[in-house]
C-alpha positions in Angstrom: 19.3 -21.9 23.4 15.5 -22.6 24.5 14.4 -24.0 21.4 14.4 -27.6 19.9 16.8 -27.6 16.6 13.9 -27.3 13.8 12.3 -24.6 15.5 16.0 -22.9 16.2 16.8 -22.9 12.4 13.7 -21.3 11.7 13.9 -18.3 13.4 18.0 -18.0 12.9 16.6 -18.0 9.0 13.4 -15.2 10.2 15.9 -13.2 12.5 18.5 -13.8 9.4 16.3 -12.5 6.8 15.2 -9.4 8.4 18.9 -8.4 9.0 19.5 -8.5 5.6 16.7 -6.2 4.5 17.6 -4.0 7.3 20.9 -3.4 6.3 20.1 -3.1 2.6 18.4 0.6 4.3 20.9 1.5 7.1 24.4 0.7 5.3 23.6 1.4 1.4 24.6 5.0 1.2 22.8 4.9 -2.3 18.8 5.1 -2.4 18.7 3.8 -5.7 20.8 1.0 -5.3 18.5 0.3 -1.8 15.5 0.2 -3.7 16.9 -2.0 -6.4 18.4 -3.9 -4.2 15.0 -4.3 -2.3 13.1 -5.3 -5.3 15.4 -8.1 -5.9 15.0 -9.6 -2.4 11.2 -8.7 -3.1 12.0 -11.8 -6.1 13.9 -13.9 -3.6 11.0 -14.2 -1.8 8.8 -15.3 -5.1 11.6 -18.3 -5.0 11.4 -19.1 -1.8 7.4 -20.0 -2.2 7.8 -21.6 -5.6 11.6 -21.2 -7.4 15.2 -22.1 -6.4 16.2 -18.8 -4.6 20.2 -17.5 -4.8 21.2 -15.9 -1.4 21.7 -18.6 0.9 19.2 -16.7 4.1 16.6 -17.3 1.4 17.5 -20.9 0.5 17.8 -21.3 4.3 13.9 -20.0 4.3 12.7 -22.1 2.1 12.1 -25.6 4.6 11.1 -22.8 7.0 8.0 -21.2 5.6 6.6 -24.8 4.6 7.1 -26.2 8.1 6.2 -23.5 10.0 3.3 -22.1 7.3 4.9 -18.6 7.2 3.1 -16.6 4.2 4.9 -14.6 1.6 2.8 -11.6 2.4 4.3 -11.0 5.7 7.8 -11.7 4.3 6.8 -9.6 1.9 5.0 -6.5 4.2 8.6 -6.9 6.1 10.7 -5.7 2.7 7.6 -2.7 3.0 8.3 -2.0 6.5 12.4 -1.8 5.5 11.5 0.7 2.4 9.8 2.9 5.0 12.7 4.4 5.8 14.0 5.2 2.0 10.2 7.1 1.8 10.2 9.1 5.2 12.6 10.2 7.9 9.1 12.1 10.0 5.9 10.5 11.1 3.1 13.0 11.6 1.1 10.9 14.1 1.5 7.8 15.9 -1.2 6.1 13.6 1.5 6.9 10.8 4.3 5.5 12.9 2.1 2.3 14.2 1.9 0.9 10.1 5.8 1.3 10.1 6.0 -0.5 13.6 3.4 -3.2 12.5 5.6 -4.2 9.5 9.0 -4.3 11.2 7.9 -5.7 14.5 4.8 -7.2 14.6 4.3 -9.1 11.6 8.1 -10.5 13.0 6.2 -11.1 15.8 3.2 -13.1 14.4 5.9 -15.0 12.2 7.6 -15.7 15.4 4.6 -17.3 16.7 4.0 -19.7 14.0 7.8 -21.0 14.8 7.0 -21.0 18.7 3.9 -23.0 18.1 0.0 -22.2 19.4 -3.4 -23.5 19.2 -5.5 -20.3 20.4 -5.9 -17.0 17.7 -5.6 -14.4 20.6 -1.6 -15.7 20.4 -1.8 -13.4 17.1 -3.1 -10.5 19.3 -0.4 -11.4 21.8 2.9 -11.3 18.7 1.2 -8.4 17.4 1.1 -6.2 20.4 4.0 -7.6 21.6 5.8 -6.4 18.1 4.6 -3.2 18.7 5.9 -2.8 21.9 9.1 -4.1 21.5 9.8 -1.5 18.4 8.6 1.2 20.5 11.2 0.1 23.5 14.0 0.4 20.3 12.5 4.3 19.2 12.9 4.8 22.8 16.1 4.2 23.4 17.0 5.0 19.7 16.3 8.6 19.9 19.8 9.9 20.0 21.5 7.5 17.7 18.4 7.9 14.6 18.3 11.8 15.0 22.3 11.5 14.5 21.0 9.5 10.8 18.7 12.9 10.7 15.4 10.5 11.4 13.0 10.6 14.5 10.5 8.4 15.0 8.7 10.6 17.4 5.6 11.3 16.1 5.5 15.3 15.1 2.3 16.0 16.6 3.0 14.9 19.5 6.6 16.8 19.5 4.1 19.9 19.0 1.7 18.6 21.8 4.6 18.9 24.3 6.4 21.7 23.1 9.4 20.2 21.5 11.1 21.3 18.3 13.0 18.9 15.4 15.7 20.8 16.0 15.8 20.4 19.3 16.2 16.1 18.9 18.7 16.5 16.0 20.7 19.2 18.0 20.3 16.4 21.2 19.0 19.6 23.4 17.5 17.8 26.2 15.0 20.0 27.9 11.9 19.6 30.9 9.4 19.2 27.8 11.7 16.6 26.2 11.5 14.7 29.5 7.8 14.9 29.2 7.6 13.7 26.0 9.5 10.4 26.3 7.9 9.9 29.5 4.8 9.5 27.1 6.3 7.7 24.8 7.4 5.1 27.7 3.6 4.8 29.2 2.5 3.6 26.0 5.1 1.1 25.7 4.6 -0.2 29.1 0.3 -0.1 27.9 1.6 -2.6 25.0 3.1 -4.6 27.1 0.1 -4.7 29.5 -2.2 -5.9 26.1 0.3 -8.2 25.0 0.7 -10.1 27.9 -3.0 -10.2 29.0 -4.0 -11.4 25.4 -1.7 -14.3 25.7 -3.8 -17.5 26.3 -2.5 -19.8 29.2 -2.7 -23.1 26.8 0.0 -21.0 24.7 2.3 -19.9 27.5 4.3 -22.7 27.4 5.1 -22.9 23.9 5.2 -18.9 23.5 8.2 -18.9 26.5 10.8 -17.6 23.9 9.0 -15.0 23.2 8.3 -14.3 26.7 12.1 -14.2 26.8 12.2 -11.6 24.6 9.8 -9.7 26.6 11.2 -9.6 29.8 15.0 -8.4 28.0 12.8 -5.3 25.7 11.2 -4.5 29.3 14.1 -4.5 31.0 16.0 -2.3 28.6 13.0 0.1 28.6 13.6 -0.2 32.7 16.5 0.6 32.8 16.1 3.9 30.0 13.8 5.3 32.6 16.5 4.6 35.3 18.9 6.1 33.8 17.0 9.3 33.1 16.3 8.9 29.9 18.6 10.6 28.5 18.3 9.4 25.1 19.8 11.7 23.0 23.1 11.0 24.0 23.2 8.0 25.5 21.9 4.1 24.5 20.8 1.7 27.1 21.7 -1.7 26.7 21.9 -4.7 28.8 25.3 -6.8 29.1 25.0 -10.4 27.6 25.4 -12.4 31.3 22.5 -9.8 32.3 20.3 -11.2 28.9 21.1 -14.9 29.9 20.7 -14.6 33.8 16.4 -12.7 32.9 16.2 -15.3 30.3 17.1 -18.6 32.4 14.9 -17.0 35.1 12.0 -16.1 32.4 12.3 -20.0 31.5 12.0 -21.6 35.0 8.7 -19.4 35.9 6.8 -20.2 32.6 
């Protein structure tokens, strides 16, 4: 809705693509048949940069990526992000879990911010941290819902750090140490956001607004988890469509 048509069909194509490599992992019931399935969109992409591509997200990328000079490696480190999930279902430390959140998020992010437009690098810094952040607000409120797919993004030292079991996230046993623990995990959201926004250059604000948007509606989920009690394990946040369009008309007219 805030974006001039090119720029629109560029990211509908980005957003378009990464749904379909999502879903390869959350809906194919076979690994195999993920990882095959993977590969092949791994050659899609090779068409897209030089070939005549078959799926029609990839045909619909290929205008994209030479107007908006999108690289194949971070199409590419995307697909790597989505296999993730075939490889582990634990992280052991939140270095471990920021790779996995730097190729589904951030490098979304940075390919975002070619679409959006900018003229100073720390923009890059900005989608990057900004990425991060916003795949940290989805673990958040995502606990519940990904344990119930037996995975948890938690990192497991820090589980240990505050005295919470495995167990006690797949079993959704919320106790006074759980509490603890997401209220950790929510401070270093909130830190990313701090970074991302301070590392976004003024002379880029204006073209960056979308993304801007976007952080203002991730925020405001990750408000209103904490509102709410965080009570993850059974529950997921969300915000109501008018809610989205009322923070991101409002988002618009201050930026």
């Amino acid at each position: 809705m805030f974006l001039p048509r090119d720029k629109r069909r560029a990211i509908t194509a980005l957003y378009a693509f990464c749904r379909e490599v999502d879903d390869v992992v959350d809906e194919c019931t076979d690994e195999q048949v993920a990882r095959t399935t993977l590969n092949w969109w791994r050659a899609q992409v090779a068409e897209i940069y030089g070939g005549k591509p078959q799926h029609p997200v990839a045909k619909a990328l290929v205008p994209v990526v030479q107007q908006f000079n999108m690289s194949r490696e971070n199409l590419l480190e995307i697909i790597d992000g989505m296999e993730m999930d075939l490889d582990q279902a634990r992280y052991p430390d939140f270095k471990s879990l920021q790779l996995y959140c730097y190729r589904v998020a951030s490098v979304v992010g940075l390919l975002a911010a070619e679409i959006f437009g900018y003229t100073d690098r720390r923009t890059q810094k900005y989608a990057h941290d900004l990425g991060i952040a916003f795949q940290l607000t989805n673990i958040i409120r995502d606990v519940g819902e990904d344990a119930r797919r037996n995975r948890i993004y938690l990192p497991m030292d820090e589980l240990q750090q505050f005295g919470v079991t495995a167990a006690e996230i797949l079993n959704a046993k919320e106790t006074e140490n759980f509490q603890k623990l997401m209220a950790f995990q929510v401070e270093r959201a909130q830190r990313y956001y701090r970074q991302a926004l301070e590392h976004l250059p003024e002379v880029d604000r204006k073209a960056q607004r979308t993304g801007l948007i976007m952080a203002v509606i991730y925020r405001t989920t990750l408000d209103e988890v904490v509102a709410s009690g965080c009570h993850v394990l059974k529950e997921r946040v969300s915000l109501t469509p008018l809610r989205k369009l009322w923070l991101a008309c409002k988002t618009w007219l201050k930026s």
